[in-house]
Backbone as CSV, one residue per row, in Angstrom:
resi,resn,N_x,N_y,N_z,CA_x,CA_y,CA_z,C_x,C_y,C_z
1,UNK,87.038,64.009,-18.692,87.833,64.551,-17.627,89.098,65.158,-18.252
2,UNK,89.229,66.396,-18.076,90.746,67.125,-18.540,91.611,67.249,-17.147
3,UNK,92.707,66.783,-17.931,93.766,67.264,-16.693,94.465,68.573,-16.958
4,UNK,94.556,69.689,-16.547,95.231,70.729,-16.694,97.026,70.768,-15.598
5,UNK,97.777,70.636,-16.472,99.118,70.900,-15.974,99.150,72.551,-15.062
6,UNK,99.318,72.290,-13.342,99.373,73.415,-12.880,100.671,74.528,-13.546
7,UNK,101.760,73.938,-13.905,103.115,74.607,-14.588,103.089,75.097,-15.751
8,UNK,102.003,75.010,-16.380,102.078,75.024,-17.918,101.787,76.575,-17.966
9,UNK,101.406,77.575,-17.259,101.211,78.549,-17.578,102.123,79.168,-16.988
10,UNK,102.827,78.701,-15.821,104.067,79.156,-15.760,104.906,79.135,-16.787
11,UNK,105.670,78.134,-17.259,106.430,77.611,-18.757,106.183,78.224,-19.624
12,UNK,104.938,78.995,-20.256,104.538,80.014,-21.425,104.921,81.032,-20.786
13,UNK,104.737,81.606,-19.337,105.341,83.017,-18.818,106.684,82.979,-19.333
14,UNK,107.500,82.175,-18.603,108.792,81.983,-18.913,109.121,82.048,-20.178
15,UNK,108.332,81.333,-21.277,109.310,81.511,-22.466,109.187,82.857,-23.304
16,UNK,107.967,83.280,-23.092,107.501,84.858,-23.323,108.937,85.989,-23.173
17,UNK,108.668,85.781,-21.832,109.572,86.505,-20.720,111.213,86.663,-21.834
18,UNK,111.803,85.108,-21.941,113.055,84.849,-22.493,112.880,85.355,-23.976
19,UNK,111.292,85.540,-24.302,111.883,85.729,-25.876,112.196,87.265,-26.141
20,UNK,111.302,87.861,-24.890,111.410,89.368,-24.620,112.981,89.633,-24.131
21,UNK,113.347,89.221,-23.676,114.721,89.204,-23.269,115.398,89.309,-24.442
22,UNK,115.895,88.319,-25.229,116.821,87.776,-25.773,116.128,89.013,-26.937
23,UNK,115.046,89.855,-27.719,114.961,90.385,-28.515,115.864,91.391,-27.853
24,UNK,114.952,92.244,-26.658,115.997,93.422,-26.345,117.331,93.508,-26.030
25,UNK,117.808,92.431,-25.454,119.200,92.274,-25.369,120.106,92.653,-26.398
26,UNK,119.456,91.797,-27.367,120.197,91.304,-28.510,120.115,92.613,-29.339
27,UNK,119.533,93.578,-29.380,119.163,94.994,-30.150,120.293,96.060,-28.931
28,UNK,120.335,95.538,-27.789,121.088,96.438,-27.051,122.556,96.237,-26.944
29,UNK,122.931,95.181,-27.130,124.272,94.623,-27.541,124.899,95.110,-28.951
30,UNK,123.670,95.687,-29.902,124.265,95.914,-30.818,124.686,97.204,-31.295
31,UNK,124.300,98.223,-30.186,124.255,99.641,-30.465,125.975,99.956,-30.376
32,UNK,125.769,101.035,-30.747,126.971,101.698,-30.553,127.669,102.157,-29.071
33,UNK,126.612,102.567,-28.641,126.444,103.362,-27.333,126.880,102.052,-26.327
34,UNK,126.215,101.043,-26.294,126.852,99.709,-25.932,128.194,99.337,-25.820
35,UNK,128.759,99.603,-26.870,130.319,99.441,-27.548,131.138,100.250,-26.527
36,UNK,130.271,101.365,-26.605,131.359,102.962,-26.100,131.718,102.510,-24.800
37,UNK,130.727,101.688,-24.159,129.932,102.243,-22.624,131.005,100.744,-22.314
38,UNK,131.278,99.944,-23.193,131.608,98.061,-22.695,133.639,98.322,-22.482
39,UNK,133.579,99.607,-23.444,135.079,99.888,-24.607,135.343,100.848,-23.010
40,UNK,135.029,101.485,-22.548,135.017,102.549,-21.349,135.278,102.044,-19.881
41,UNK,134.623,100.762,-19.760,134.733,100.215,-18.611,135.973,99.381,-18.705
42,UNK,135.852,98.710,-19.505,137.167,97.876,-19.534,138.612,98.625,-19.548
43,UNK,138.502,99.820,-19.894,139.602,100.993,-19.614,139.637,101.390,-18.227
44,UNK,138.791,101.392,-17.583,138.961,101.812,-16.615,139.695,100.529,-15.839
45,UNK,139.471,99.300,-15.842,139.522,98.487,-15.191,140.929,98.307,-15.065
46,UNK,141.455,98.846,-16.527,142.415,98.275,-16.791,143.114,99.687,-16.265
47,UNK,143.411,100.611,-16.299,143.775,101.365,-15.668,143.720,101.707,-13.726
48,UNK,142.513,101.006,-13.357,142.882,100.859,-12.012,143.917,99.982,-11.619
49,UNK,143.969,98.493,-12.606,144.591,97.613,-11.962,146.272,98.243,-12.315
50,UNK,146.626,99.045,-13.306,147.471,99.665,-13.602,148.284,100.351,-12.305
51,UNK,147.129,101.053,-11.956,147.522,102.065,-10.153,147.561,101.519,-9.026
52,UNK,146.644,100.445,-8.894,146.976,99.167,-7.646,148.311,98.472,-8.106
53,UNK,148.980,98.093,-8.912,150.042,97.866,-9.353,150.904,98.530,-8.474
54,UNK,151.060,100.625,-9.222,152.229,100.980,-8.987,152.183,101.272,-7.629
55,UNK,151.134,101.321,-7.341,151.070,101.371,-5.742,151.657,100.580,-4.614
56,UNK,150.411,99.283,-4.919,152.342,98.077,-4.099,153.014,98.350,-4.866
57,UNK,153.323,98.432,-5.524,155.487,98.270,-5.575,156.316,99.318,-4.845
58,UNK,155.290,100.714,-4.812,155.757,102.108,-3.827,155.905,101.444,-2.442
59,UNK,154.678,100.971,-2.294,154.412,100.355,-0.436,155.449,99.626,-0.198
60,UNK,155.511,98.514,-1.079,156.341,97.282,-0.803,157.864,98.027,-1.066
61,UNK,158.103,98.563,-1.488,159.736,99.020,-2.075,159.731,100.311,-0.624
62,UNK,158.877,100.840,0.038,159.003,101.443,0.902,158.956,100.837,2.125
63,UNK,158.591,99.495,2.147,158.713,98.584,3.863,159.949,97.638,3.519
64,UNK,161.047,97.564,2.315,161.624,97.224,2.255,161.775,95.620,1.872
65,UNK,159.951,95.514,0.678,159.815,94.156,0.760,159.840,93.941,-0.396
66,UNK,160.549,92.658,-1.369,159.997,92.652,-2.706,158.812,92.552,-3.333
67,UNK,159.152,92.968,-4.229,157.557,92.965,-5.379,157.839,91.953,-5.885
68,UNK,155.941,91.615,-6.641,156.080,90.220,-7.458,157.287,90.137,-8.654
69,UNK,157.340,90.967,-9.288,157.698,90.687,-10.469,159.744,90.407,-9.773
70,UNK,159.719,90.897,-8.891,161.473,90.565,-7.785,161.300,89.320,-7.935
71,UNK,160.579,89.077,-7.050,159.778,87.129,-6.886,160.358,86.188,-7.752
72,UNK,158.979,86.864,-8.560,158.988,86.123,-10.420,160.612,86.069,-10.988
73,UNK,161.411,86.945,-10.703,162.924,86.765,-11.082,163.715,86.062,-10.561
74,UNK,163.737,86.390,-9.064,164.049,85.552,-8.462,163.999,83.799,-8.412
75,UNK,162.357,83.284,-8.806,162.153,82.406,-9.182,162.982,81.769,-10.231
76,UNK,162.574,82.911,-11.565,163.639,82.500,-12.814,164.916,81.711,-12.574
77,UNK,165.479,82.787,-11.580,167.458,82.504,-11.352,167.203,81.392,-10.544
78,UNK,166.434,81.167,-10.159,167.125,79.858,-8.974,166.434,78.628,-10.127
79,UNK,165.356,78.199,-10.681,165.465,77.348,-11.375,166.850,77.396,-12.261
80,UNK,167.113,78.403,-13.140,168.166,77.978,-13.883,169.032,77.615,-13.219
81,UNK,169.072,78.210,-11.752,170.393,77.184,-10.929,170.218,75.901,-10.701
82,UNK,168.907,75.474,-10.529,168.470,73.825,-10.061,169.234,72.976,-11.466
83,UNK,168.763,73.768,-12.800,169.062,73.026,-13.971,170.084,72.768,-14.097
84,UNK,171.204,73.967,-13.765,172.488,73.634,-14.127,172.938,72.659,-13.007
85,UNK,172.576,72.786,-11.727,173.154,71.907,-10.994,172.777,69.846,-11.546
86,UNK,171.413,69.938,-11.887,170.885,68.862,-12.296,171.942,68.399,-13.277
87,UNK,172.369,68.961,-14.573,173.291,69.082,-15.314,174.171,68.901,-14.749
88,UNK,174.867,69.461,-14.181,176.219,69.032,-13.752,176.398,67.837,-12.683
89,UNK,175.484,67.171,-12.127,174.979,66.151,-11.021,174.915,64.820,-12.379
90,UNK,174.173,65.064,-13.019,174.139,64.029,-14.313,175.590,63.477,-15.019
91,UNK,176.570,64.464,-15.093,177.507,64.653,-15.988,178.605,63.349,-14.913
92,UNK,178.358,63.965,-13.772,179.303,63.416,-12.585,178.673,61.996,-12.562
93,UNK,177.253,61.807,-12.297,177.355,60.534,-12.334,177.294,59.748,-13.611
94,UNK,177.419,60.027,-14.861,177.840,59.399,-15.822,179.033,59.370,-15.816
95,UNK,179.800,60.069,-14.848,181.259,59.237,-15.392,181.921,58.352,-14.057
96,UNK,180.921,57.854,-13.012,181.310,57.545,-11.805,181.315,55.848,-12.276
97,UNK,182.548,55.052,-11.794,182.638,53.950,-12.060,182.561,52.742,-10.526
98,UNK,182.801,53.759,-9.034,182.833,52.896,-8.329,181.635,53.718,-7.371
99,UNK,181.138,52.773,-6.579,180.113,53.110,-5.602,180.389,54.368,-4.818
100,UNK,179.768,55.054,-4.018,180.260,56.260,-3.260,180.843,55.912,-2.297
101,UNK,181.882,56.111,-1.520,181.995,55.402,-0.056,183.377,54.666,-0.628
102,UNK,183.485,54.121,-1.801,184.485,52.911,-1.825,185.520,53.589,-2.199
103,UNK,186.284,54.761,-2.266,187.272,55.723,-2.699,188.405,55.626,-1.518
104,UNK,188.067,55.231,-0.501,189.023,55.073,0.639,190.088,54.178,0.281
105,UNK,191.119,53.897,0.775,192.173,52.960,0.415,191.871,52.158,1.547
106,UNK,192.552,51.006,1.260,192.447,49.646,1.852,192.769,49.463,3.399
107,UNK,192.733,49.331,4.280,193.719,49.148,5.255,194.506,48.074,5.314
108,UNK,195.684,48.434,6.087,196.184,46.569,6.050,197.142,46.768,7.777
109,UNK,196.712,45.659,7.976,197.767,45.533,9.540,199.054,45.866,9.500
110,UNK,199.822,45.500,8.051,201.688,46.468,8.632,201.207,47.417,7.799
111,UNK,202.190,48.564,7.970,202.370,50.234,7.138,203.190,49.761,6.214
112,UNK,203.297,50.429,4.862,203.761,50.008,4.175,205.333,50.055,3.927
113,UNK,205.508,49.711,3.112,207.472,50.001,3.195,208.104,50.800,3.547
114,UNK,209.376,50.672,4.263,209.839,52.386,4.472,209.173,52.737,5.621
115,UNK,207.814,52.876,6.439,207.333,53.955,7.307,207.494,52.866,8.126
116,UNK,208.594,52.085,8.587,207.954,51.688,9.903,208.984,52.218,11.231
């Protein structure tokens, strides 16, 4: 009695298939024309995203809204403000010797000399 695997002639299609693949691929990846055609697109890409760029910043600078890179600066300046404030918040309480709140003077039932 033989058992024949129904998949098994699938699995030889398949690896056929992949070895056919991976030869022509691998011969088409290596051409020149490949290069030109990979070297071409990526220019372009990079040149659209170039013009979607200057484009919002026209739109946005024409509805009177900032652009990222405003943002991105904006961002910059206000951290360095958080830092310096952090800094200077540090400095103060390293040199604080009494609790907050306790800076008031004492009261006392008479006024003192002189004011009465």
């Amino acid at each position: 009695m033989t058992t024949t695997d129904p998949a098994a002639l699938f699995r030889t299609m398949l690896g056929e298939w992949e070895k056919m693949t991976n030869s022509v691929g691998g011969d088409m990846l290596k051409s020149e024309e490949w290069a030109r055609t990979m070297h071409g697109a990526s220019a372009a890409t990079t040149n659209a995203q170039a013009a979607m760029k200057t484009f919002m910043e026209r739109s946005l600078a024409a509805a009177n809204m900032p652009s990222r890179t405003e943002f991105e600066n904006l961002s910059a300046r206000i951290g360095g403000i958080e830092d310096s404030l952090a800094r200077i918040e540090a400095l103060l309480g390293a040199g604080k010797t009494r609790p907050p709140g306790s800076s008031k003077p004492t009261r006392k039932r008479t006024p003192p000399e002189g004011k009465a």
